[in-house]
C-alpha positions as CSV (number, residue, x, y, z in Angstrom):
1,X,-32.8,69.2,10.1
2,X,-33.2,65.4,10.4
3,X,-30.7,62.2,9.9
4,X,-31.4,58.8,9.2
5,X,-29.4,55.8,10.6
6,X,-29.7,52.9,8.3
7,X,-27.7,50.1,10.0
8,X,-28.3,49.6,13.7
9,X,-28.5,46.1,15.5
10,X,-31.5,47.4,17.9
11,X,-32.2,43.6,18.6
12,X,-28.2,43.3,20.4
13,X,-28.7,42.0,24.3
14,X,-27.0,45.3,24.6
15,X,-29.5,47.0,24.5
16,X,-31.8,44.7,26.5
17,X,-32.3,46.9,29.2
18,X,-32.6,50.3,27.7
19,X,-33.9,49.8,24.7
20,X,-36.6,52.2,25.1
21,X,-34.3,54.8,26.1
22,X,-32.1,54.8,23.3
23,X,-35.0,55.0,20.8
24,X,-35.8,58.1,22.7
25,X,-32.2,59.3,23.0
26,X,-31.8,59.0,19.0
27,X,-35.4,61.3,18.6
28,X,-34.0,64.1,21.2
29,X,-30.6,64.0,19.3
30,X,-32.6,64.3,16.0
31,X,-32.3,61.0,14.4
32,X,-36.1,61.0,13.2
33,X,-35.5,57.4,11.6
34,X,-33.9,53.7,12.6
35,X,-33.5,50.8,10.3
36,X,-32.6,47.8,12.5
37,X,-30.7,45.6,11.2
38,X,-31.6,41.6,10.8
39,X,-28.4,39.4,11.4
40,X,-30.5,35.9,11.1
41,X,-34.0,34.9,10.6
42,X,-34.6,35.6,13.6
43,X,-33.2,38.4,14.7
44,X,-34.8,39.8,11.1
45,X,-38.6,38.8,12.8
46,X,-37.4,40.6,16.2
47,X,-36.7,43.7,14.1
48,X,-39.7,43.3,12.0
49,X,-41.4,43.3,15.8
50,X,-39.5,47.0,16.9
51,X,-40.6,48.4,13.8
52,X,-44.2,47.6,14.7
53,X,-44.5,48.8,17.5
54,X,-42.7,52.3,16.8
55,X,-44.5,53.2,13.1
56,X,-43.1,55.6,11.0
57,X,-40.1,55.8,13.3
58,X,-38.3,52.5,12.7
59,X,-38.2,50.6,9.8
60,X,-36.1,46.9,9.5
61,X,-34.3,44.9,7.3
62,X,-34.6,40.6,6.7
63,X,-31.7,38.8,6.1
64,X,-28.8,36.0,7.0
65,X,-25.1,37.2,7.7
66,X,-22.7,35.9,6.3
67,X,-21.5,34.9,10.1
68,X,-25.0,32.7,10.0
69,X,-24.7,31.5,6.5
70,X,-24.8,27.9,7.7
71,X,-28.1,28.5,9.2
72,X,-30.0,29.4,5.7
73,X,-30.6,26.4,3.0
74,X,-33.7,26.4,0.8
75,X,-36.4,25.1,3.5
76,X,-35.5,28.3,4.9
77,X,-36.6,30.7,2.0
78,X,-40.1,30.4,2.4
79,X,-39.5,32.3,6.1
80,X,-37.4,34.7,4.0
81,X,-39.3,35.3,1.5
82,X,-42.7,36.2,4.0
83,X,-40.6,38.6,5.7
84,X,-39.4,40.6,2.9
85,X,-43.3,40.8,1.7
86,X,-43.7,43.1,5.2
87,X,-44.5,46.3,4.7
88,X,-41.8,47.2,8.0
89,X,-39.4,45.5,6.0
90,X,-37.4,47.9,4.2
91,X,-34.2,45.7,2.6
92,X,-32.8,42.4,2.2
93,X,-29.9,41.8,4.4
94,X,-27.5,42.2,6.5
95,X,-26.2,39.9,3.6
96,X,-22.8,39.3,1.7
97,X,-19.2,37.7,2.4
98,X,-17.0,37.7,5.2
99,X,-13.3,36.8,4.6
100,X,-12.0,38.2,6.9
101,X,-13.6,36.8,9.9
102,X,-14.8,33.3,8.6
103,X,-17.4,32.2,10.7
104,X,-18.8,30.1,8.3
105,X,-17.0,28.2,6.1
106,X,-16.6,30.5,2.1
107,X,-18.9,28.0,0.0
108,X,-21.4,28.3,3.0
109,X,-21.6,32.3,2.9
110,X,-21.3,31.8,-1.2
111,X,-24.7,29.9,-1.3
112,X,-26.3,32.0,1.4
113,X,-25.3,34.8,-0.8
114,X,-26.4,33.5,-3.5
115,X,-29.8,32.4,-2.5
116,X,-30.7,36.2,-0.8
117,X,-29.7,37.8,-4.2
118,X,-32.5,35.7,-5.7
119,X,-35.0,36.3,-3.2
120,X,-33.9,39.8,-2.8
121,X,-34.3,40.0,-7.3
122,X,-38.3,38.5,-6.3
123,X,-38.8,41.0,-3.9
124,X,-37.5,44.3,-6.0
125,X,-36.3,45.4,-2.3
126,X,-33.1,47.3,-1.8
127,X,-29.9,45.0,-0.2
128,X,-28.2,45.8,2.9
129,X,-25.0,44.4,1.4
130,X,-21.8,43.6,4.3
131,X,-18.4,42.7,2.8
132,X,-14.9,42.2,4.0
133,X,-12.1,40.8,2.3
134,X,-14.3,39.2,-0.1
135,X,-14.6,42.2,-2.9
136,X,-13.8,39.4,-6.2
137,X,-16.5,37.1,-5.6
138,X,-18.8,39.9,-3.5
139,X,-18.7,42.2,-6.9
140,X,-18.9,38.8,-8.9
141,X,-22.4,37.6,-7.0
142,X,-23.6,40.9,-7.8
143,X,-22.8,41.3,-11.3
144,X,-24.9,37.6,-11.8
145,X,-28.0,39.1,-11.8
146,X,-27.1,42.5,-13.8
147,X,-29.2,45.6,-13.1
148,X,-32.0,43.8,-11.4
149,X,-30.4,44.3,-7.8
150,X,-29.8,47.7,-6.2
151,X,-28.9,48.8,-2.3
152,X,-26.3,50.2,-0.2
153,X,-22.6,49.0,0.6
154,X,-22.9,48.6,4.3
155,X,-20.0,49.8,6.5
156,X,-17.6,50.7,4.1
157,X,-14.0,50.5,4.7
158,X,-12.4,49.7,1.2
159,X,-10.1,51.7,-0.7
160,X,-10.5,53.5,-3.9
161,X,-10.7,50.9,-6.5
162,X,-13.2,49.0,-4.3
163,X,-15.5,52.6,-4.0
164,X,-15.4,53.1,-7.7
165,X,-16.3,49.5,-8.8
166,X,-19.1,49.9,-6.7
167,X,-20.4,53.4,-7.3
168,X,-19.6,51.8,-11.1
169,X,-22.2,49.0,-9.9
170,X,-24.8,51.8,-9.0
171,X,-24.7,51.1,-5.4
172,X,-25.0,53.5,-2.1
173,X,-22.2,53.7,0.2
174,X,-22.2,53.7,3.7
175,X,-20.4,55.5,5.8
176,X,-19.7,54.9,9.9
177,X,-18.0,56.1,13.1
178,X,-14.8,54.1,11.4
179,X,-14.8,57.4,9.8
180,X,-14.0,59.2,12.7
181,X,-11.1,56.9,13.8
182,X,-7.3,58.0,13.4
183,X,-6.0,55.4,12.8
184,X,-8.3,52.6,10.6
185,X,-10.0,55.3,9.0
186,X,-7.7,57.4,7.8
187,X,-8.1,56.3,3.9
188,X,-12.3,56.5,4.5
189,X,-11.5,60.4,5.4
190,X,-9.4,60.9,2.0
191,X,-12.6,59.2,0.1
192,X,-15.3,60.3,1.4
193,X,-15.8,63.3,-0.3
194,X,-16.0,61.3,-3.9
195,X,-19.4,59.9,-2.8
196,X,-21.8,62.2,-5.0
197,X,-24.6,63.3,-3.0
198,X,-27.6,61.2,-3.0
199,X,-25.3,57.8,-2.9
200,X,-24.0,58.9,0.6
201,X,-25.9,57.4,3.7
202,X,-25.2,57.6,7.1
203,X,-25.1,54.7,10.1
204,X,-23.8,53.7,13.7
205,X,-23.9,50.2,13.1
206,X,-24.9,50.3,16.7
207,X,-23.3,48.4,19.2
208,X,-20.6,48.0,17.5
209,X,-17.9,51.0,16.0
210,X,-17.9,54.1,19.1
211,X,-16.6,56.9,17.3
212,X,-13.4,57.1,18.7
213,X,-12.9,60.8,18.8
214,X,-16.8,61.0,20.3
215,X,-16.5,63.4,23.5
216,X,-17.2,61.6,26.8
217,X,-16.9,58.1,25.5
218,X,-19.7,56.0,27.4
219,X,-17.4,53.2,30.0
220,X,-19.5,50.6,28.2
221,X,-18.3,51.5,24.6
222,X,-21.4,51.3,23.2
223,X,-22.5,52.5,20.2
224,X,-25.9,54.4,19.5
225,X,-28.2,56.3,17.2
226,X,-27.7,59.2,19.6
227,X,-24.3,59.3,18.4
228,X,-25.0,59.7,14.7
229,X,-24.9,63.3,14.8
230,X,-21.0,63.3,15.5
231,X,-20.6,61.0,12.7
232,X,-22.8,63.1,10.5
233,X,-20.5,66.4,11.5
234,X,-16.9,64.7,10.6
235,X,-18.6,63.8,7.1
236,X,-19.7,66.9,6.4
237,X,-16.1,68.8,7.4
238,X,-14.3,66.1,5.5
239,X,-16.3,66.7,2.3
240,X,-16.5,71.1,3.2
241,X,-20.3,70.8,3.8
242,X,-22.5,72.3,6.5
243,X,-23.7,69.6,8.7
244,X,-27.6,70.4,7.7
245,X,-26.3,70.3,3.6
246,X,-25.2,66.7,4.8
247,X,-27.6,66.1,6.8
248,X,-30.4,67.1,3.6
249,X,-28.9,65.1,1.0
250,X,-28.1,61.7,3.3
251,X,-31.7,61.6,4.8
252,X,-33.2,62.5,1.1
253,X,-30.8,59.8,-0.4
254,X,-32.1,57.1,2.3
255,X,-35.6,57.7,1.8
256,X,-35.4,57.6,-2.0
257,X,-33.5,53.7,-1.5
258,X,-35.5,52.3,0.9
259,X,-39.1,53.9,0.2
260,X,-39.5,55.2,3.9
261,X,-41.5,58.6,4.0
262,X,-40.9,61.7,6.4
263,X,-42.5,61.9,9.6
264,X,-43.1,64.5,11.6
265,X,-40.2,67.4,11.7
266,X,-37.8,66.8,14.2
267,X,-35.4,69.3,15.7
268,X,-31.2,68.5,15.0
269,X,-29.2,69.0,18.4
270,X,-26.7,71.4,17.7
């Protein structure tokens, strides 16, 4: 058995010092695949940088957050666009709408948006899509450019009407440690289990969103690929599968989006 963590920020100054030994953690744990997430332009050529120098073991993604959508006008698309033609670049993102935390202003993140859908529509990659509080004119950016766009709801934390427009939409849905929390999550637990197999991935979202419920919490509340295996175990209860059935069908279903073939078997931690 093998997972695959599609959303982890591998470039954070968290892990500065020790980045080596969390790529080597996630293997031992069984994580046989990372896709490290691009929050800027730059951050996207720092990822594009990891995935080199780990082949077939960690894969990246190029885009603008919406946090940075200030930082991407037109003069920047040609950058885009020459990182998305790498073959270690996997998807177009981390991109979308952020309501909830504005840290740019809306018609900032609406043309940002915009202008990734395009380039993401050249490229015929997958998009790693982020919303939050945003789901109107999110789903309405989408719908602009009809079939031609296809990827996977990042982090999601919406409710039912919100999973349904999306699965609707032909989109992948994933699923984090928010999952695992008592509180926040709750709703995520009574949901999960609609995701048809083969829409489902996994992700840590990595440094951010520590399983709550994870044994032996690390002081620094730091999140890993390591810990993707806990994740991977409360999806499967929640939807009454073994964790290598979920496991199977998460790693198959992320391969199949993003194009990323097996490596070498790995062994799953029990």
């Amino acid at each position: 058995m093998e997972l695959l963590d599609i959303g982890i920020n591998l470039t954070h100054d968290t892990y500065a010092e020790d980045r080596a030994a969390v790529i080597a953690r996630a293997r031992d744990a069984g994580i046989a695949q990372l896709i490290v997430t691009g929050a800027t332009l730059d951050s996207s050529a720092a990822a594009l940088e990891l995935a080199r120098a780990h082949p077939h073991q960690l894969y990246a993604t190029a885009g603008v957050h919406p946090h940075h959508a200030a930082e991407l006008g037109p003069d920047q698309l040609p950058r885009l666009r020459a990182l998305l033609a790498e073959p270690g670049i996997v998807a177009a993102g981390e991109c979308g709408l952020d309501y909830f935390r504005d840290y740019s202003p809306r018609t900032a993140q609406r043309a940002a948006f915009a202008l990734q859908l395009g380039v993401a529509a050249e490229s015929g990659k997958p998009l790693f899509l982020h919303q939050r509080d945003a789901h109107a004119d999110f789903t309405a950016a989408l719908r602009e450019h009809g079939g031609a766009l296809h990827g996977v709801a990042h982090c999601f934390t919406g409710g039912e009407a919100e999973l349904a427009v999306y699965l609707e939409m032909g989109l992948h849905i994933g699923i984090t440690g928010w999952i695992c929390d008592e509180r926040r999550g709750r709703q995520l637990q009574e949901l999960v289990s609609r995701i048809p197999a083969g829409r489902l991935l996994l992700e840590t979202d990595g440094p951010y969103l520590l399983p709550r419920d994870l044994p032996s919490r690390p002081a620094t509340r730091r999140n890993e690929p390591a810990y993707l295996v806990h994740i991977a175990a409360t999806v499967a209860r929640l939807r009454g599968e073994t964790l290598a059935e979920c496991a199977a069908h998460t790693t198959a279903a992320a391969r199949r989006l993003f194009g990323i073939p097996a490596p070498a078997a790995v062994k799953l931690q029990p």
